[in-house]
C-alpha positions as CSV (number, residue, x, y, z in Angstrom):
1,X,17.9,-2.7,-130.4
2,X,15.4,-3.5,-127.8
3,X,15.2,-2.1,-124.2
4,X,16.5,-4.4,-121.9
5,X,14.8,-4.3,-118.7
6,X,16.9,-5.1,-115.5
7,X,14.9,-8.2,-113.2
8,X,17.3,-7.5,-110.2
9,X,15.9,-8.9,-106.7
10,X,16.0,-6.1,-103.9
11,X,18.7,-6.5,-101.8
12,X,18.1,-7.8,-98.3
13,X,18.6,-4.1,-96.7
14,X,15.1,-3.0,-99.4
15,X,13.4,-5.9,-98.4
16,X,13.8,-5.6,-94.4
17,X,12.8,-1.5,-95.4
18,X,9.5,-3.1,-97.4
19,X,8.4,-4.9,-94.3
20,X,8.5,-5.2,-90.5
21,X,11.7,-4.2,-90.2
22,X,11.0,-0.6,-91.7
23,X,8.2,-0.3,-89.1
24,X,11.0,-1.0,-86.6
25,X,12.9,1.5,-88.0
26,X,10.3,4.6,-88.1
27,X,9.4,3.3,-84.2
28,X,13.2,3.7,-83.2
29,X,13.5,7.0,-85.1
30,X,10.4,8.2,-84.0
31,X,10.7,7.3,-80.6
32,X,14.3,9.1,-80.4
33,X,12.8,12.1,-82.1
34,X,10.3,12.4,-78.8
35,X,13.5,11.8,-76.3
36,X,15.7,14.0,-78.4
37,X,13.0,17.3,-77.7
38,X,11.3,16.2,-74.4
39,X,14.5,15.5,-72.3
40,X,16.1,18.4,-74.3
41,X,13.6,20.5,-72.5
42,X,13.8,19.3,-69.4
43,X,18.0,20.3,-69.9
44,X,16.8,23.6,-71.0
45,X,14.9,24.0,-68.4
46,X,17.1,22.8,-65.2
47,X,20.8,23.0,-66.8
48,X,21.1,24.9,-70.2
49,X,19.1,28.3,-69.0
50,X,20.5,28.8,-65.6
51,X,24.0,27.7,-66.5
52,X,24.5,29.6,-69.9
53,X,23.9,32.8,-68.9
54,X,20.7,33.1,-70.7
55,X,18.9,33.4,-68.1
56,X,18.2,36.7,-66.4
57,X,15.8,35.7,-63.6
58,X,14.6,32.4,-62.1
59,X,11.4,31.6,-64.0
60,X,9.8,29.3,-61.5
61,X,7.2,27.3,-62.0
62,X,7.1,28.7,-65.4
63,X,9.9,26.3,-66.4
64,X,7.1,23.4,-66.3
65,X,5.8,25.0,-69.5
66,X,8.9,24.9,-70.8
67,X,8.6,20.8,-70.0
68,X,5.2,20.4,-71.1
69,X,5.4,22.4,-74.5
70,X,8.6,20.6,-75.0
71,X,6.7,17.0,-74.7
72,X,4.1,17.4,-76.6
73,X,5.6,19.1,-79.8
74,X,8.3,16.2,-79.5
75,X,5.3,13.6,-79.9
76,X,3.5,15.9,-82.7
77,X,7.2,15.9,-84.5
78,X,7.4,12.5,-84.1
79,X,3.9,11.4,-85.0
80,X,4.3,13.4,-88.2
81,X,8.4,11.5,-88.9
82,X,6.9,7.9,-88.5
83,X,2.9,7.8,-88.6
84,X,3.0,7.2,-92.7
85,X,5.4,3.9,-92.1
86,X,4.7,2.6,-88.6
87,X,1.2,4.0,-87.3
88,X,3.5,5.8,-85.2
89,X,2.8,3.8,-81.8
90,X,6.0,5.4,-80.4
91,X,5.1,3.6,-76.7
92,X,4.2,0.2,-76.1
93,X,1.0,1.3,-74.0
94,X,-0.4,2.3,-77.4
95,X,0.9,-0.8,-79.3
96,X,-0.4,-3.3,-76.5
97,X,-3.7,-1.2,-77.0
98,X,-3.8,-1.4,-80.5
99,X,-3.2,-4.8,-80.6
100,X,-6.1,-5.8,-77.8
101,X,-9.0,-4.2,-79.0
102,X,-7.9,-2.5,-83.2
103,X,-6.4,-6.3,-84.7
104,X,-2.2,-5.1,-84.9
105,X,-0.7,-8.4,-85.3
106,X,0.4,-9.4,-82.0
107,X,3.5,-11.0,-83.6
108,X,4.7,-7.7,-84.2
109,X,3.9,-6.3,-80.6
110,X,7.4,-7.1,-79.5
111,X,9.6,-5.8,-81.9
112,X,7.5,-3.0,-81.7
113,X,8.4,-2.8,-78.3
114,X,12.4,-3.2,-78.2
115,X,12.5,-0.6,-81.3
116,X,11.0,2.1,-79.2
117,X,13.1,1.2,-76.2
118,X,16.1,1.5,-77.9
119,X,14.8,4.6,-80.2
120,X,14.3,6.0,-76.3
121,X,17.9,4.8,-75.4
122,X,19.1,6.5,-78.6
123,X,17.4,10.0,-78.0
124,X,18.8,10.0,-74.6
125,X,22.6,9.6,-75.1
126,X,22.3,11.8,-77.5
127,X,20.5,14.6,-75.2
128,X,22.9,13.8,-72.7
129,X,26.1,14.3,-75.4
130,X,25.0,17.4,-75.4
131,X,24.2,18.3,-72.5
132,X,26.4,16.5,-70.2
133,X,28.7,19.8,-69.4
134,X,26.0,21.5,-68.4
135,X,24.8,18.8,-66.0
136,X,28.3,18.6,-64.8
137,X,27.9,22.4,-63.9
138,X,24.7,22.6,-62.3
139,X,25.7,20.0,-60.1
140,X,29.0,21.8,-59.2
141,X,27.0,24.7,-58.5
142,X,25.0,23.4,-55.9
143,X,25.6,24.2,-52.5
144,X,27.3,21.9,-51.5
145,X,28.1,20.6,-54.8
146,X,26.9,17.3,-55.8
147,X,27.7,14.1,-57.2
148,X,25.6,12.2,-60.2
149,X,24.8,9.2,-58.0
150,X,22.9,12.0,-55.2
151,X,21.4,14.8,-57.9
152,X,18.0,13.8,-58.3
153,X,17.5,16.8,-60.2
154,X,20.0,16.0,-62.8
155,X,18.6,12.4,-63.1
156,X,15.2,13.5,-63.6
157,X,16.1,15.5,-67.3
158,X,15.5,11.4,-68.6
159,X,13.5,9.6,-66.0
160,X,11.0,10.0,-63.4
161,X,9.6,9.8,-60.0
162,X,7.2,10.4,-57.5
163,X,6.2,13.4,-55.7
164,X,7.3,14.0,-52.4
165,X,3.5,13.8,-50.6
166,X,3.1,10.2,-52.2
167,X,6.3,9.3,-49.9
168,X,7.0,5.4,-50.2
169,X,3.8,5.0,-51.3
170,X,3.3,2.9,-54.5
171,X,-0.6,3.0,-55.2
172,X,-0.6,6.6,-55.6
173,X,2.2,7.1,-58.5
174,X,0.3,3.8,-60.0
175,X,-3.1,5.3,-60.1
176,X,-1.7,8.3,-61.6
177,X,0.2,6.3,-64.5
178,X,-2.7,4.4,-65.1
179,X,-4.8,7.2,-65.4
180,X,-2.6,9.8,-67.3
181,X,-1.9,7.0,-70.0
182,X,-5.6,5.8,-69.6
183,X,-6.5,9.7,-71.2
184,X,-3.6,9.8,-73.7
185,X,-4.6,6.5,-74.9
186,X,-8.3,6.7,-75.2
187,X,-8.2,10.1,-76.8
188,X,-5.9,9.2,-79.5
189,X,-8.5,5.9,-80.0
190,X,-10.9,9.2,-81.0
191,X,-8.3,11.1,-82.7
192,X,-7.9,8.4,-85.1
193,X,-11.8,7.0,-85.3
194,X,-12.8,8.2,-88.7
195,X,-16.7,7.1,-87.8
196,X,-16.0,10.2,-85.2
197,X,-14.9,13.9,-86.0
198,X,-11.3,12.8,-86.5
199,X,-8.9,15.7,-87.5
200,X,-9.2,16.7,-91.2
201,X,-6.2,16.0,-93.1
202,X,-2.9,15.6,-91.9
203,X,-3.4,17.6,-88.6
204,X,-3.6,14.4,-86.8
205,X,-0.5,14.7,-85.5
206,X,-0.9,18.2,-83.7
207,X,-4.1,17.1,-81.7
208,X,-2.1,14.1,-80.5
209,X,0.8,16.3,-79.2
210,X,-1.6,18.9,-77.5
211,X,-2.9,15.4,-75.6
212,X,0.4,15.7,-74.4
213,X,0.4,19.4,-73.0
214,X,-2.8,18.9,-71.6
215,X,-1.4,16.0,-69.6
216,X,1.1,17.5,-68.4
217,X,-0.3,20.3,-67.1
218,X,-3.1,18.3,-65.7
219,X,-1.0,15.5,-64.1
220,X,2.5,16.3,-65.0
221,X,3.7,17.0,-61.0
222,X,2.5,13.5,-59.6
223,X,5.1,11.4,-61.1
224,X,6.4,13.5,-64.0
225,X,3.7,11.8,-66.5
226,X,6.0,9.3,-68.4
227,X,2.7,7.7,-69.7
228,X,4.7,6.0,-71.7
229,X,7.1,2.9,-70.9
230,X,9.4,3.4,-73.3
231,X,10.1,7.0,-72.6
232,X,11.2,6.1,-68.9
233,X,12.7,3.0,-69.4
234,X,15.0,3.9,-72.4
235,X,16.6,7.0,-71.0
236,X,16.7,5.6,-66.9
237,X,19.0,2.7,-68.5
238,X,20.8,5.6,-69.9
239,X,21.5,7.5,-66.3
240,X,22.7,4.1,-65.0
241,X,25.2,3.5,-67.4
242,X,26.5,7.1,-66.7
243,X,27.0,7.5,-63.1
244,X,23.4,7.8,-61.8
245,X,23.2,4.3,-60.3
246,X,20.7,3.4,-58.1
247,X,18.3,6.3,-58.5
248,X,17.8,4.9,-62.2
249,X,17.6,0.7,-61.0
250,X,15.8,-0.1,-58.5
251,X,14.8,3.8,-58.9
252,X,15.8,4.7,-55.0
253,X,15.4,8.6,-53.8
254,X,15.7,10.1,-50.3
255,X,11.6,9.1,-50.2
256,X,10.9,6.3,-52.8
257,X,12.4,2.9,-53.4
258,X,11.9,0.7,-56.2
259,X,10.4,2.8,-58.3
260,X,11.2,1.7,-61.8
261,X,9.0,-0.3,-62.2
262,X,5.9,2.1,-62.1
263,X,6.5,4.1,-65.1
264,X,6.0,0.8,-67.2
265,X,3.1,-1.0,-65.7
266,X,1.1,1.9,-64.9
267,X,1.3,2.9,-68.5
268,X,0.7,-0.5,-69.9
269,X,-2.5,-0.9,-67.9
270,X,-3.8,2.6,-68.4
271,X,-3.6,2.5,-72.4
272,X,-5.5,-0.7,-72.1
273,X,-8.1,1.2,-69.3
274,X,-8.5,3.8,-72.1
275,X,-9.1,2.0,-74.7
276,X,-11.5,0.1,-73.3
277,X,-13.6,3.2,-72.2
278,X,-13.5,4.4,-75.1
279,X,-14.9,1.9,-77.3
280,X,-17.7,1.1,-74.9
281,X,-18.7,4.5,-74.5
282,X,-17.9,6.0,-77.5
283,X,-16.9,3.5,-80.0
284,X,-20.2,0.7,-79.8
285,X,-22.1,3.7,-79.7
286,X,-20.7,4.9,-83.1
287,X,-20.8,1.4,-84.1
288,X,-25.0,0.9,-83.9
289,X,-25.2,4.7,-85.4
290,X,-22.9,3.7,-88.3
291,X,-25.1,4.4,-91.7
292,X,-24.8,1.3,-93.9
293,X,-22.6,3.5,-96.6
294,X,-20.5,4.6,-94.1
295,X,-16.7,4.5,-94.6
296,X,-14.4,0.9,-93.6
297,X,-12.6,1.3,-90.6
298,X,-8.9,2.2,-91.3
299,X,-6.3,-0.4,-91.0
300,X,-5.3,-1.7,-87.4
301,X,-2.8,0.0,-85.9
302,X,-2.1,2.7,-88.9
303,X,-3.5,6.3,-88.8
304,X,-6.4,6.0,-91.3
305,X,-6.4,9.0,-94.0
306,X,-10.1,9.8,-92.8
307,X,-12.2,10.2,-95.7
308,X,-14.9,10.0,-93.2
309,X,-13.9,13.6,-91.7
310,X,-14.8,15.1,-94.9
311,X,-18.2,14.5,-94.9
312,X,-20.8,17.1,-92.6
313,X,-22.1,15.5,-89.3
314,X,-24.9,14.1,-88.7
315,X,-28.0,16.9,-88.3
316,X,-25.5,19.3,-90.4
């Protein structure tokens, strides 16, 4: 009796996982993975310690390292969930980047986009599930107590805004957007050049979240270092569907107005800033140094296996 062989066609559901549509998919996941620990720390930070008895003593500033550690092992997390599927873009500064100067299709710049909005969405009602009864405390517990729609502090667990010295001012959050996503966009251009010294194996990932730290400790207090439009815009539509109203749209405070716009343009031009910088100081330099058996550039907009890295430098 001979084997019969089975010549079923996927079903649509393996065929949308085969394509774009899984790409989507790791972007959303991966992009709710970096929401689900970075606002997660924030709530530590501000709600969960000091309202669950946890915590002994006020730790200050120290709860900034808290925020920063927080961020940049949720990106490292995430990098390592959806780099193998998607590239692991996980913010439309690096997809707009990727696809300017690296050859991502451009058709798929979108989608990207709207999965890792609504991946950010995702993360944040789920961070605020879990912590909405401690959010309801700590603002109880002020003195005088205060509602979602005044509590700043509350609101900024998901979303930004600017530091009280840049007042109403809009150049100075801008700069610092463009800038903060200018370095986390031109360093991971390096991080995954495998002509340059490129992490080794699958540490990829790490480097990219301690970008992240470094960031935030570096530039974190000007406008809370979204760097990343998908990050602020996902969770702020979050805090105005629950209660926080106009602090999330049009992003008003007692000394900003209109703010929500910022945290996506900034980004968007900075990752485009850095990528440019680095591939005319660093990349066509690389480019006329390249020996003629030199490794092919990895694919656009994936994170290249690095063969490259394996081999000694040059004057090794």
């Amino acid at each position: 009796m001979s084997d019969q062989v089975s010549h079923r066609e996927p079903g649509v559901w393996t065929r949308l996982r085969q394509n774009t549509g899984g790409e989507l998919l790791a972007e959303f996941i991966g992009t709710a993975i970096i929401i689900l620990f970075g606002c997660g720390s924030v709530a530590v930070a501000l709600a969960g310690l000091p309202g669950s008895g946890r915590q002994t003593a006020d730790f200050g500033p120290a709860n900034w390292l808290i925020i920063a550690w927080g961020w940049g092992l949720a990106v490292m997390f995430a990098v390592y969930v959806a780099g193998g599927v998607s590239g692991a873009h996980l913010n439309p500064a690096v997809t707009l980047a990727l696809a300017l100067r690296r050859g991502f299709a451009w058709r798929k710049v979108v989608p990207y986009w709207l999965a890792q909005v609504v991946g950010a969405f995702a993360g944040a009602a789920v961070v605020y599930a879990v912590y909405h009864d401690a959010i309801d405390a700590y603002n109880a517990a002020q003195n005088p107590p205060v509602s979602r729609p005044d509590s700043l502090s509350t609101f900024s667990i998901f979303a930004t805004f600017p530091a009280k010295y840049f007042g109403n001012g809009v150049w100075g959050p801008l700069v610092d957007q463009i800038v903060g996503t200018a370095l986390l966009v031109g360093i991971i251009a390096a991080l995954i050049d495998a002509r340059n010294q490129a992490p080794k194996g699958n540490f990829g990932p790490v480097t990219v979240g301690l970008v992240v730290v470094g960031i935030g400790m570096s530039f974190g207090t000007n406008a809370g270092y979204a760097i990343n439009p998908a990050r602020d815009l996902g969770p702020r539509l979050l805090t105005f569907f629950e209660g926080w109203g106009s602090k999330a749209f049009p992003g008003n405070g007692d000394w900003f107005s209109g703010y929500f716009w910022i945290p996506i343009v900034g980004p968007l031009v900075g990752g485009v800033v850095g990528i440019l910088l680095y591939d005319l100081f660093i990349g066509q330099v690389l480019a006329v140094r390249q020996a003629p058996e030199a490794a092919p550039t990895p694919e656009p907009g994936r994170v290249p296996q690095n063969p490259a890295a394996d081999q000694p430098a040059a004057g090794d």
